[in-house]
N, C-alpha and C positions, 0 to 999 in steps of 0.2 A: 506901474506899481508906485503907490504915495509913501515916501519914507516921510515918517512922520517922527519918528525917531532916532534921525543919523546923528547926531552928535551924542546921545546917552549908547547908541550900539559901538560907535567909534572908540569912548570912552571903555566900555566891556572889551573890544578885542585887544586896544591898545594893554588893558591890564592883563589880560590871558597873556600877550608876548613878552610883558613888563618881568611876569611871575615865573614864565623860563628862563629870562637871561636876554631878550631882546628885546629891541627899539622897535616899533611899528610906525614908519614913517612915510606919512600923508602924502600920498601922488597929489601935485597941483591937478584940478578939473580943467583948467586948460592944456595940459598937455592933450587932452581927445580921449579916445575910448580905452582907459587902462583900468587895470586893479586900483584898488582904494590905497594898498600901502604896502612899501618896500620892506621888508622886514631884513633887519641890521643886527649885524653882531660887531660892533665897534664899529667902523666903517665898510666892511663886505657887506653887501647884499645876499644873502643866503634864501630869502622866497620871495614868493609873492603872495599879496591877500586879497582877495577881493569877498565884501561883505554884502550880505543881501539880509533883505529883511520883509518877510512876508507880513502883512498886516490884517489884521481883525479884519477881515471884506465877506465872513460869510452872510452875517446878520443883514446884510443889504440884499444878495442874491437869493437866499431863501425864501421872500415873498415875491420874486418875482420865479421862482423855480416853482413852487406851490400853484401860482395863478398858470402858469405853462402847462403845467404837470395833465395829463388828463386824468377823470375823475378822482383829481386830488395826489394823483401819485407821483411820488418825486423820483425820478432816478440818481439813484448817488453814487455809482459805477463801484467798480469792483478791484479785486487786483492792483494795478498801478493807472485804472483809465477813473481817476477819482479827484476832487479837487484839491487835496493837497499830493499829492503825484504830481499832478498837471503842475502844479505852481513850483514846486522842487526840480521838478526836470527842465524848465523856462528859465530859471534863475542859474540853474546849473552851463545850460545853453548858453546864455549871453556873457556870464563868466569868462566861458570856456574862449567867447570873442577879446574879451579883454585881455586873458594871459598872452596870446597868442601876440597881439598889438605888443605888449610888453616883454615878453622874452617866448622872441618866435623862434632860439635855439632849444628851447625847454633846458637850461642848462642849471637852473636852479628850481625846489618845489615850489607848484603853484598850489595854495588852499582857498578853498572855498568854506567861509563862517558863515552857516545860517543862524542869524539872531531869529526865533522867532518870537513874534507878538499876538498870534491868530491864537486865541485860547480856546478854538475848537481844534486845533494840531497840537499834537504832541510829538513825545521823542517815537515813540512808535511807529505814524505817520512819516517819520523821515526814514525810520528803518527799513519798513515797509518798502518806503520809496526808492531806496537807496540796493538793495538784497533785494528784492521782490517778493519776500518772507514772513509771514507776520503769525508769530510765536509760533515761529517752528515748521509755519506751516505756508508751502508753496501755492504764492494768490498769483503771482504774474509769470510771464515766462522770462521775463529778464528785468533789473532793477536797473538804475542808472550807475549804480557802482562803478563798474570795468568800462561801461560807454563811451566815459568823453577822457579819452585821453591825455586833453591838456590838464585835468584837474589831479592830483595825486592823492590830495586829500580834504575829505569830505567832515567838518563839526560843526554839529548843532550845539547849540545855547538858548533854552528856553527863557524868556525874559517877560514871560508874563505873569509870573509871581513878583517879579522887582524881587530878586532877592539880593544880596550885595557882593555874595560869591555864586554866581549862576555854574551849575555843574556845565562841561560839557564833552557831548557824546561823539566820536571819532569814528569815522571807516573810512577805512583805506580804499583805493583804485589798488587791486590788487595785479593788474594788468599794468601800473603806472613803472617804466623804468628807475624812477628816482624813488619808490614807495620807502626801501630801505635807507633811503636817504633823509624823508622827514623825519621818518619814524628814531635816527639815531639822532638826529638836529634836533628836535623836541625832545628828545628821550622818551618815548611812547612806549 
């Protein structure tokens, strides 16, 4: 995946932890394969973050999906076997290596922030993705929600409007031991 925009999405989470009451502080990339940033309340460590950032990649794959497709027909899969599924459950995946590297006790929450930039995904496509539900209504037989353990919690931030306060949308691992613990550390 091409981060084409890590220092403006760095800048967005840092503000999201600014606006609770915490520090979001930059893991060096040479320490190896960790989350992006310690999240601090004075000097404790209370989580961890790691940020991902899906990017605009449909417009490239759609004429090569078209020219595959037989007579013209594309398959855009269904349920959660779809390409923003696929790229949310990947991202979630590799994450889930990173918390691990970094607090293999789980003794503090680990979150995962998806910034997104793919302005064919929306917050729905993450809900979707995340509950396997989509308005209401049962498309997969499991969502990535409860999945991965290491993760506790799950927020999107839409950032292809640029707007200057980007809403963003929360779900819980409701499987995660620590759930009640971001949930009272953020005040969610």
């Amino acid at each position: 995946m091409i981060q084409q925009h890590e220092d403006e999405d760095h800048f967005v989470v840092r503000r999201f932890f600014t606006l609770k009451g915490f520090a979001a502080e930059r893991i060096p990339e040479s320490v190896g394969r960790t989350p992006d940033f310690k999240i601090k309340r004075r000097t404790e460590v209370v989580a961890f973050c790691e940020v991902k950032s899906p990017q605009d990649i449909f417009d490239e794959r759609l004429t090569d999906a078209i020219l595959s497709g037989k007579g013209g027909i594309v398959e855009t899969g269904y349920g959660n076997d779809y390409r923003q599924a696929r790229c949310i459950e990947r991202v979630a995946q590799k994450a889930a290596a990173q918390f691990r590297a970094a607090n293999p006790a789980h003794n503090v929450p680990n979150i995962l922030i998806v910034v997104n930039h793919d302005k064919y995904a929306d917050v729905d496509d993450f809900v979707q993705s995340m509950t396997g539900t989509f308005l209401g209504h049962v498309v997969a037989q499991h969502g990535i929600q409860n999945a991965i353990s290491e993760i506790d919690l799950y927020i999107w931030i839409n950032q292809t409007a640029r707007k200057t306060e980007p809403e963003a949308r929360i779900i819980y691992n409701h499987k995660a031991a620590l759930k009640e613990t971001v949930r009272a550390l953020l005040q969610l």
